[in-house]
C-alpha positions in Angstrom: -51.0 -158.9 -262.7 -52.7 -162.1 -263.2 -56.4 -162.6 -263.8 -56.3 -158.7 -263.9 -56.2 -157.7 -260.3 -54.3 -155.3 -258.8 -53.4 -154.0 -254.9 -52.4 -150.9 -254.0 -50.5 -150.8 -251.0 -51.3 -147.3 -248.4 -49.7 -146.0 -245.8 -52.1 -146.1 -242.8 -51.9 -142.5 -240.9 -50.9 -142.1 -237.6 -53.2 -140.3 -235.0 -51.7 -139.0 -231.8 -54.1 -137.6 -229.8 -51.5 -136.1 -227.6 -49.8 -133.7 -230.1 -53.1 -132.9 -231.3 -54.3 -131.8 -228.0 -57.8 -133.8 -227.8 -59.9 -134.9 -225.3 -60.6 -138.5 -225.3 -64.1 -137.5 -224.8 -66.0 -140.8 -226.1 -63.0 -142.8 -227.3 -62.8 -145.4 -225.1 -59.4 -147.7 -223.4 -59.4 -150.5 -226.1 -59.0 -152.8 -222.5 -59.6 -151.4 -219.1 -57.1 -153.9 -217.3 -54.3 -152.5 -219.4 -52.6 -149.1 -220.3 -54.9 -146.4 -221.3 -54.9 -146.8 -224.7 -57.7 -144.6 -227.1 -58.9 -146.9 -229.5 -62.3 -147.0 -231.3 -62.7 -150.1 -231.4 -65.2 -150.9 -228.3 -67.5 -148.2 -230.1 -66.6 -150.1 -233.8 -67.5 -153.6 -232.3 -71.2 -152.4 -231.2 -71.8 -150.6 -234.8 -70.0 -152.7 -237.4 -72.7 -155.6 -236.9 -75.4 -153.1 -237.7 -73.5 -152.5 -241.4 -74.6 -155.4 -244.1 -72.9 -155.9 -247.2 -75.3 -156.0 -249.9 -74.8 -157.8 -253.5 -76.8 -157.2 -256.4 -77.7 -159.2 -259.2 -78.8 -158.8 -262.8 -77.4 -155.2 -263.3 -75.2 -156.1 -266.4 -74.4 -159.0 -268.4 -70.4 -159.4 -268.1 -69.8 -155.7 -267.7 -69.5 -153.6 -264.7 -70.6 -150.5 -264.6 -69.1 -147.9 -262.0 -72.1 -145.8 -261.9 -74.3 -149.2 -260.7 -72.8 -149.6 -257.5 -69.5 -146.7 -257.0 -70.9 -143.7 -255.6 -72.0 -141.8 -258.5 -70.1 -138.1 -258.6 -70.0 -134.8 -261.5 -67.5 -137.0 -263.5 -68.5 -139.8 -263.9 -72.3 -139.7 -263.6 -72.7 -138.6 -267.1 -70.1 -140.8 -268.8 -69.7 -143.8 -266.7 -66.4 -146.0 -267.1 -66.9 -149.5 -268.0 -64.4 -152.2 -267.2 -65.0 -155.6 -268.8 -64.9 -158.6 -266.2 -65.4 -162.0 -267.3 -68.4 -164.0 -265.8 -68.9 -161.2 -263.3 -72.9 -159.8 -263.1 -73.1 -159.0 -259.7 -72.0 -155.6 -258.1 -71.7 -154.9 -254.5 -72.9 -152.1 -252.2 -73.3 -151.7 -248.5 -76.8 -150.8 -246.5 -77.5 -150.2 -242.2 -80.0 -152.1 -240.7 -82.2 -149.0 -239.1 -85.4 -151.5 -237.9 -83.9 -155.0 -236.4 -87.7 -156.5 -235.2 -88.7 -155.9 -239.2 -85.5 -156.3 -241.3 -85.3 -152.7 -242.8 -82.1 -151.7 -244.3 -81.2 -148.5 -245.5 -79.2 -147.9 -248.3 -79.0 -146.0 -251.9 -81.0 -146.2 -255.1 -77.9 -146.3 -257.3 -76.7 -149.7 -255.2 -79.7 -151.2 -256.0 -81.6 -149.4 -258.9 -81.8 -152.1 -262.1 -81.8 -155.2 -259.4 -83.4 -158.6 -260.6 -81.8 -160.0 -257.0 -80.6 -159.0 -253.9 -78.5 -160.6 -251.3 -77.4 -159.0 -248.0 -74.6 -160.6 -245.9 -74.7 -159.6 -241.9 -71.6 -159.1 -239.7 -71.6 -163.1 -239.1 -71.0 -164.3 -242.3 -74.4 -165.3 -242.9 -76.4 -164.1 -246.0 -80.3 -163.4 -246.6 -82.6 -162.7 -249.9 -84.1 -159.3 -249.9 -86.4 -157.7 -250.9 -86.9 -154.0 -252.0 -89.3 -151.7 -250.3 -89.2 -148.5 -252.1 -86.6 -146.6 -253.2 -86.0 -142.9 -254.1 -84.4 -141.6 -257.1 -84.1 -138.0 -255.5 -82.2 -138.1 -252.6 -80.6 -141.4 -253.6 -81.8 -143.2 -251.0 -83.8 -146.9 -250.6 -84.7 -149.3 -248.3 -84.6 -153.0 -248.8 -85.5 -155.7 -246.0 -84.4 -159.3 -245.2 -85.9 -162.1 -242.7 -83.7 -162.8 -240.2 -83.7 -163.2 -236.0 -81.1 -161.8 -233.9 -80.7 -158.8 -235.9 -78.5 -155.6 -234.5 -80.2 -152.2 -235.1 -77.8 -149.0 -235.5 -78.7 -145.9 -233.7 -79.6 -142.8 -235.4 -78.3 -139.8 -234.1 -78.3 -135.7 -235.2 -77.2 -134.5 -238.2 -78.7 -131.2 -237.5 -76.0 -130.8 -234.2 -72.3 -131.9 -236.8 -70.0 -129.3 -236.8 -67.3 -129.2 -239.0 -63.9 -130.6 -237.5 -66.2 -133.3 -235.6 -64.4 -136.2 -236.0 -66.5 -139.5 -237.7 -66.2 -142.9 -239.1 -66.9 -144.5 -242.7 -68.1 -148.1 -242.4 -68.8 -150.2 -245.9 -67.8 -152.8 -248.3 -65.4 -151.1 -250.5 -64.3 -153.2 -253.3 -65.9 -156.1 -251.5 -64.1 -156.1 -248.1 -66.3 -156.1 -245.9 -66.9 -154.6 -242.3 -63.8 -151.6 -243.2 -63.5 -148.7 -241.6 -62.4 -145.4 -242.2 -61.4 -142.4 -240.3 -61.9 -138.5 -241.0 -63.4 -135.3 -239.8 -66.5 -133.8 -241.4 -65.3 -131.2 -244.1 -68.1 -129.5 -244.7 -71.5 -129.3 -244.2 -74.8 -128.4 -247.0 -72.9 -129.4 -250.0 -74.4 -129.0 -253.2 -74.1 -128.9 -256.8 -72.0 -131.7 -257.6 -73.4 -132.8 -260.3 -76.2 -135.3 -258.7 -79.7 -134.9 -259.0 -80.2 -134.1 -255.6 -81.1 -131.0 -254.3 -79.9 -132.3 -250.9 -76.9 -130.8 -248.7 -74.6 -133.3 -248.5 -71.8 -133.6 -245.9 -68.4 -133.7 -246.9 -65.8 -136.1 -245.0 -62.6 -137.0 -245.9 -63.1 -140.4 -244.8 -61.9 -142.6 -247.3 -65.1 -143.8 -248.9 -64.4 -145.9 -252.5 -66.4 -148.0 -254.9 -68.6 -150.3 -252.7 -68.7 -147.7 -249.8 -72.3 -146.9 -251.3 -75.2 -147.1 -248.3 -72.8 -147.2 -245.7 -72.7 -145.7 -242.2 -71.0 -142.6 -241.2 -71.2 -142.7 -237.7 -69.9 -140.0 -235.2 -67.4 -141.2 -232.2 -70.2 -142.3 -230.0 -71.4 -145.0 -233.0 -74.2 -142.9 -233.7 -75.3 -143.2 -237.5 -74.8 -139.1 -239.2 -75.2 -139.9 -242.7 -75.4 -142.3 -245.3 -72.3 -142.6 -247.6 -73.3 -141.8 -251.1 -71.0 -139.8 -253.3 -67.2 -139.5 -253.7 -65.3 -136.8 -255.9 -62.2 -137.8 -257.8 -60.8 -139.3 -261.4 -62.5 -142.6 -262.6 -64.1 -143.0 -258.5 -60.7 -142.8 -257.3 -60.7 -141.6 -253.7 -59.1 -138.5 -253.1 -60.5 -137.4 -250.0 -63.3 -136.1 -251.0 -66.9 -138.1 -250.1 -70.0 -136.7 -249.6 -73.0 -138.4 -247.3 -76.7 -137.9 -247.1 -77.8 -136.4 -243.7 -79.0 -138.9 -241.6 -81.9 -136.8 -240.3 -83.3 -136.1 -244.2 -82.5 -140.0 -244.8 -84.9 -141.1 -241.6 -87.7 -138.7 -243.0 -87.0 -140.5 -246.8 -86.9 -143.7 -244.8 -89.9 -143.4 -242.9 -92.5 -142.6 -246.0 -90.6 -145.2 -248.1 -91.4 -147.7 -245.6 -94.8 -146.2 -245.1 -96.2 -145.9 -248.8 -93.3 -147.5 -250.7 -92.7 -144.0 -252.6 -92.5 -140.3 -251.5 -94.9 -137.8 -251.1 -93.6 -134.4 -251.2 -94.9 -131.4 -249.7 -94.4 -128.2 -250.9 -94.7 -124.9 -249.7 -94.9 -123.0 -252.8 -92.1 -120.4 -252.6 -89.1 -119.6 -254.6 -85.5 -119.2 -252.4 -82.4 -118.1 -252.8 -79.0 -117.9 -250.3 -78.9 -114.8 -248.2 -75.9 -112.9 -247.8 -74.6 -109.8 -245.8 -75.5 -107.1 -248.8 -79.0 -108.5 -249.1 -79.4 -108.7 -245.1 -78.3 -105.2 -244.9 -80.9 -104.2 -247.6 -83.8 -105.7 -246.2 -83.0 -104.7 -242.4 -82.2 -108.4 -240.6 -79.7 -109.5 -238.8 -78.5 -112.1 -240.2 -76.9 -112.9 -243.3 -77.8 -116.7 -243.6 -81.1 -118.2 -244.3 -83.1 -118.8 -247.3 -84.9 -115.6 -248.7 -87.9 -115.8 -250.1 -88.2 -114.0 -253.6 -91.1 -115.6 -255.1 -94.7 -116.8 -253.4 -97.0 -118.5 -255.7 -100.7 -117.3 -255.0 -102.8 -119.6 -253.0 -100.1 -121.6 -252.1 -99.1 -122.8 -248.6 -96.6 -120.0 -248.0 -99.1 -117.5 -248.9 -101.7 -118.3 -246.7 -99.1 -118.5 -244.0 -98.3 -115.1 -244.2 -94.9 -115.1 -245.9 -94.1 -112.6 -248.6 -91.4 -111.7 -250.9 -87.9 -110.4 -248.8 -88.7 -112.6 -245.9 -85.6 -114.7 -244.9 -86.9 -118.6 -243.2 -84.3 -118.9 -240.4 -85.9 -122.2 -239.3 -87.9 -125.1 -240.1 -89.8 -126.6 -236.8 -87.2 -125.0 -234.6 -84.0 -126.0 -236.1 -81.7 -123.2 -238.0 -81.6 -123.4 -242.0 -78.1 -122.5 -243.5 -79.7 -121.8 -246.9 -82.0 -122.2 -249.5 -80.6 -126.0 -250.3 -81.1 -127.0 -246.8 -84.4 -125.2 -247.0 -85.6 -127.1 -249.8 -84.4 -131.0 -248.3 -86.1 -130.2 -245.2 -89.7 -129.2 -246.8 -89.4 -131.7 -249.6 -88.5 -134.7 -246.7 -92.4 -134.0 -245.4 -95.5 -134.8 -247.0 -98.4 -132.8 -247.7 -100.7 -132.1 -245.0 -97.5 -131.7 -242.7 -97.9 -128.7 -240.3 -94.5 -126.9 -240.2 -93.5 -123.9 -237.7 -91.6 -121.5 -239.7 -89.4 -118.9 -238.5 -89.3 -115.6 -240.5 -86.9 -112.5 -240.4 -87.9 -109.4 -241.4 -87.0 -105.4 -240.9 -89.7 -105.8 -238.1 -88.3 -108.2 -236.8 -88.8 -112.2 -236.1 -92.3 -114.1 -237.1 -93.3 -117.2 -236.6 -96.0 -119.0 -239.0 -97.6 -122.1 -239.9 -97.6 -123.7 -243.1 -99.1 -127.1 -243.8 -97.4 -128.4 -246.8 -99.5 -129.1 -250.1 -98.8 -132.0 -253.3 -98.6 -128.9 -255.5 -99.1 -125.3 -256.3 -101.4 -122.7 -258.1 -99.9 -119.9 -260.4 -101.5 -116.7 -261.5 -101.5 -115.6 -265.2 -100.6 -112.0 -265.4 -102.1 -109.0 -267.5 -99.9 -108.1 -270.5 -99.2 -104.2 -271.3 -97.0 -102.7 -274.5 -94.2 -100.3 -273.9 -90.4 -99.6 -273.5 -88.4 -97.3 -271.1 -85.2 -96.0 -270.5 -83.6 -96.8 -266.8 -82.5 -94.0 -264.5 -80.2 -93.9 -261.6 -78.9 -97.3 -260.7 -81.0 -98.7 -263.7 -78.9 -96.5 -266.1 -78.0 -97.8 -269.2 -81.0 -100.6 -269.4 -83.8 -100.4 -271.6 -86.9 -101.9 -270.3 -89.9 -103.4 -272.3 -93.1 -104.6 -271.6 -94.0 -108.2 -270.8 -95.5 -109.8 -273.6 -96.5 -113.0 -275.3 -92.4 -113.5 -277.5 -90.8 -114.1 -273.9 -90.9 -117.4 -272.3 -91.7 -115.7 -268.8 -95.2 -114.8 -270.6 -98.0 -116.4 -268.2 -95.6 -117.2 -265.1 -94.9 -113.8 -263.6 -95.6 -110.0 -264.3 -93.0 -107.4 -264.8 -90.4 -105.8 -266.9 -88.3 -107.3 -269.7 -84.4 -106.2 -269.9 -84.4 -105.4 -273.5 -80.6 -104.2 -273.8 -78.3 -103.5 -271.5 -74.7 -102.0 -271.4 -71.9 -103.3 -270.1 -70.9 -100.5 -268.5 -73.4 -100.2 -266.3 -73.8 -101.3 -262.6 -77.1 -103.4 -263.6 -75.1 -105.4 -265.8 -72.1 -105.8 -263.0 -75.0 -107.0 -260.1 -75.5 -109.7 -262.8 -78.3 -108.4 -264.6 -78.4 -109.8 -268.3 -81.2 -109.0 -271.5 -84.1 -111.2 -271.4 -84.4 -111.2 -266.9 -87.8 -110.0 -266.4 -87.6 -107.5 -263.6 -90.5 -108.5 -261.2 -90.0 -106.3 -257.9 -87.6 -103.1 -256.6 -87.1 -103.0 -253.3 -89.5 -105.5 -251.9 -92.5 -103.7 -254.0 -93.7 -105.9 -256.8 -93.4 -103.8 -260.4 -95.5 -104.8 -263.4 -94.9 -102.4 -265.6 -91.4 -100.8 -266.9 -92.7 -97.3 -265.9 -93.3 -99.0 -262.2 -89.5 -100.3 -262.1 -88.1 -97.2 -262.8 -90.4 -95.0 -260.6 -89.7 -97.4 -257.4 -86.0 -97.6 -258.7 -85.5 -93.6 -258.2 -85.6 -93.4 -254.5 -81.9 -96.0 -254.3 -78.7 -94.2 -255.0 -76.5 -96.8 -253.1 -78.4 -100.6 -252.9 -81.0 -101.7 -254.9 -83.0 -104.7 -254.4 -83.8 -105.8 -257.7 -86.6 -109.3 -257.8 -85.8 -111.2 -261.4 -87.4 -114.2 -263.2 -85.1 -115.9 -265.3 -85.3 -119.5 -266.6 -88.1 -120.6 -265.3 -87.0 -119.3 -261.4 -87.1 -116.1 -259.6 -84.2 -114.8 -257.6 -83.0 -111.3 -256.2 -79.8 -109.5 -257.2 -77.9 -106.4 -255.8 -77.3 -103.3 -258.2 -74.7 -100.6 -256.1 -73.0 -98.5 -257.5 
């Protein structure tokens, strides 16, 4: 096609909410004098003027790059297409205006990471400088502002309460039309490795999002702002049905310090997690096989003089449920140091509650090196453990036993046990020596609880036979 632009043509989906059996709920009569009608459009026309279109300048020099301004995801982040377009250096992106009185828009880093200008374009047509205000390279986030009167301000509402099957709506600029909006039901909730640097759990829609859909609005059917659209899976940024957004509640903590200091402060609160399950919350005696469990605490850190110790699972964070270790971490890394948090604990006695204010960083403690190999027993069968010493990389981080060989036969090695995991606690009870992990190991005959340090981070695994 000429000039080298091409249009796809798609088939819109119908939507009848009587076959489907739905309430109308908050989808309102698109006019009240007429024939009920469910239409989103009254809630569209009081959020779509909070959504700006933003265009960035100075990116590339007559190339665009996908990675610049389309949602960045596992296939393309790495190895970013490049389409050649003549006399084209601008790249376009979309951002919600979260603070009217002051001009604060939010929107990703990728939109407008590399900038030399940017230009945001309200509902109305009309068009404003901005200016970046800090920007986040973590979570992907950033907020920009502009100068302008008569602003609308979106309304933030609770990530924290989505379900999935909730029904919500993608609003952006993708390919450069402006003010479109998509329809889809969340898909998923506390997404993770996809191939982004962010440790955050995304939610997963299958609202069309595409290239220029960046920084935009997900909004629920009230018109309340869930998450900012950041990610989309597929060939070459195709859309396929598969977008992921940041949750609006960790994107208003990001916002808030960005807009504060210009950068983040993280806190930290100096323990290693991992995902529960049911095996682990039947060995350590809870009730409940979500959560983030606690298999390392660094000495001196905030978790330690909280109270929290190794096989503790942290149900909540200030009152509101944690899924897993992923959610875990985006909720604690969102705060800055000095923040007093309320953590819930679960443990075979039962539920705790502590308080941890959050630190900038944490203190290890060397530990004392020993010589000597042993041969596993019971569960441990069929492992060779060695002492700790200075020609592992785990040498100075933790203390415990090395795996020196292991066979394959043997139900170590099917928990996921390899040579080289430094065995750091049986059953809850820390082990420094290899004599110590096979004496504590005796007592199991059906679930053992083994603690390992491996690359640089701790985790538990499961030996059964």
């Amino acid at each position: 096609m000429a000039g080298g632009h091409f249009l796809y043509s798609l088939r819109s989906m119908a939507f009848v909410i009587g076959a489907l059996g739905l309430t109308l709920g908050s989808l309102e009569t698109a006019d009240a004098g007429q024939s009920v009608t469910p239409s989103l459009a009254p809630m569209l026309s009081r959020v779509i003027p909070t959504v700006v279109s933003i265009s960035v300048r100075g990116k590339s020099n007559d190339v665009q790059d996908d990675t610049l301004y389309l949602m960045p995801g596992a296939q393309n982040k790495s190895t970013p297409r490049q389409t050649a377009v003549a006399q084209i250096s601008e790249t376009a992106g979309t951002g919600v205006i979260t603070d009217a009185r002051n001009g604060y828009i939010l929107t990703n880093n990728h939109v407008i990471e590399g900038a030399t200008s940017l230009k945001v374009t309200i509902a109305n047509g009309e068009s404003y400088d901005a200016v970046a205000v800090g920007a986040d390279a973590q979570t992907d986030l950033a907020v920009i502002r502009i100068s302008a009167a008569g602003l609308s301000q979106a309304v933030l509402g609770d990530s924290a309460s989505l379900k999935v099957g909730d029904y919500v709506v993608a609003i952006g600029t993708p390919y450069g039309l402006g003010k479109s909006v998509t329809f889809g039901i969340v898909s998923a909730l506390d997404r993770s490795g996809l191939g982004l640097d962010s440790e955050e759990g995304f939610i997963q829609t299958d609202a069309s999002l595409n290239p220029g859909n960046s920084g935009g609005a997900l909004v629920d059917l009230e018109g309340k702002v869930v998450g900012i659209n950041t990610a989309i899976l597929g060939p070459s940024g195709a859309n396929i049905g598969i977008g992921f957004a940041v949750p609006i509640n960790t994107a208003s903590a990001i916002m808030r310090q960005l807009v504060s200091h210009g950068e983040i402060r993280r806190g930290q609160l100096g323990v290693q997690v991992q995902d529960s399950s049911a095996d682990f919350a039947k060995v350590l005696g809870v009730n409940t096989s979500s959560g983030a469990l606690v298999n390392e605490v660094r000495p001196q850190s905030p978790g330690a003089k909280a109270g929290i110790v190794v096989g503790d699972v942290i149900a909540a964070v200030d009152g509101l449920p944690i899924s897993g270790s992923t959610q875990l971490r985006a909720r604690i890394s969102a705060l800055p140091p000095e923040t007093a948090v309320k953590l819930t604990l679960l443990r075979r006695s039962g539920s705790v509650e502590v308080v941890a204010t959050l630190a900038a960083a944490a203190a290890t403690e060397p530990p004392a090196e020993t010589v000597d190999y042993v041969d596993g027993k019971g569960l441990l069968d069929l492992v060779t453990l060695q002492t700790l010493d200075t020609a592992s990389d785990a040498f100075g981080k933790v203390q415990g036993a090395v795996i020196s060989s292991i066979s394959d036969s043997s139900p170590a090695a099917a928990a996921g046990l390899q040579p080289g995991d430094v065995i750091t606690s049986v059953n809850q009870t820390n082990a420094t020596t290899p004599q110590m992990v096979v004496e504590l190991a005796k007592a199991s005959t059906e679930l053992l609880l083994v603690g390992i340090f491996r690359d640089g981070h701790g985790s538990f695994l499961i030996v059964k036979r």
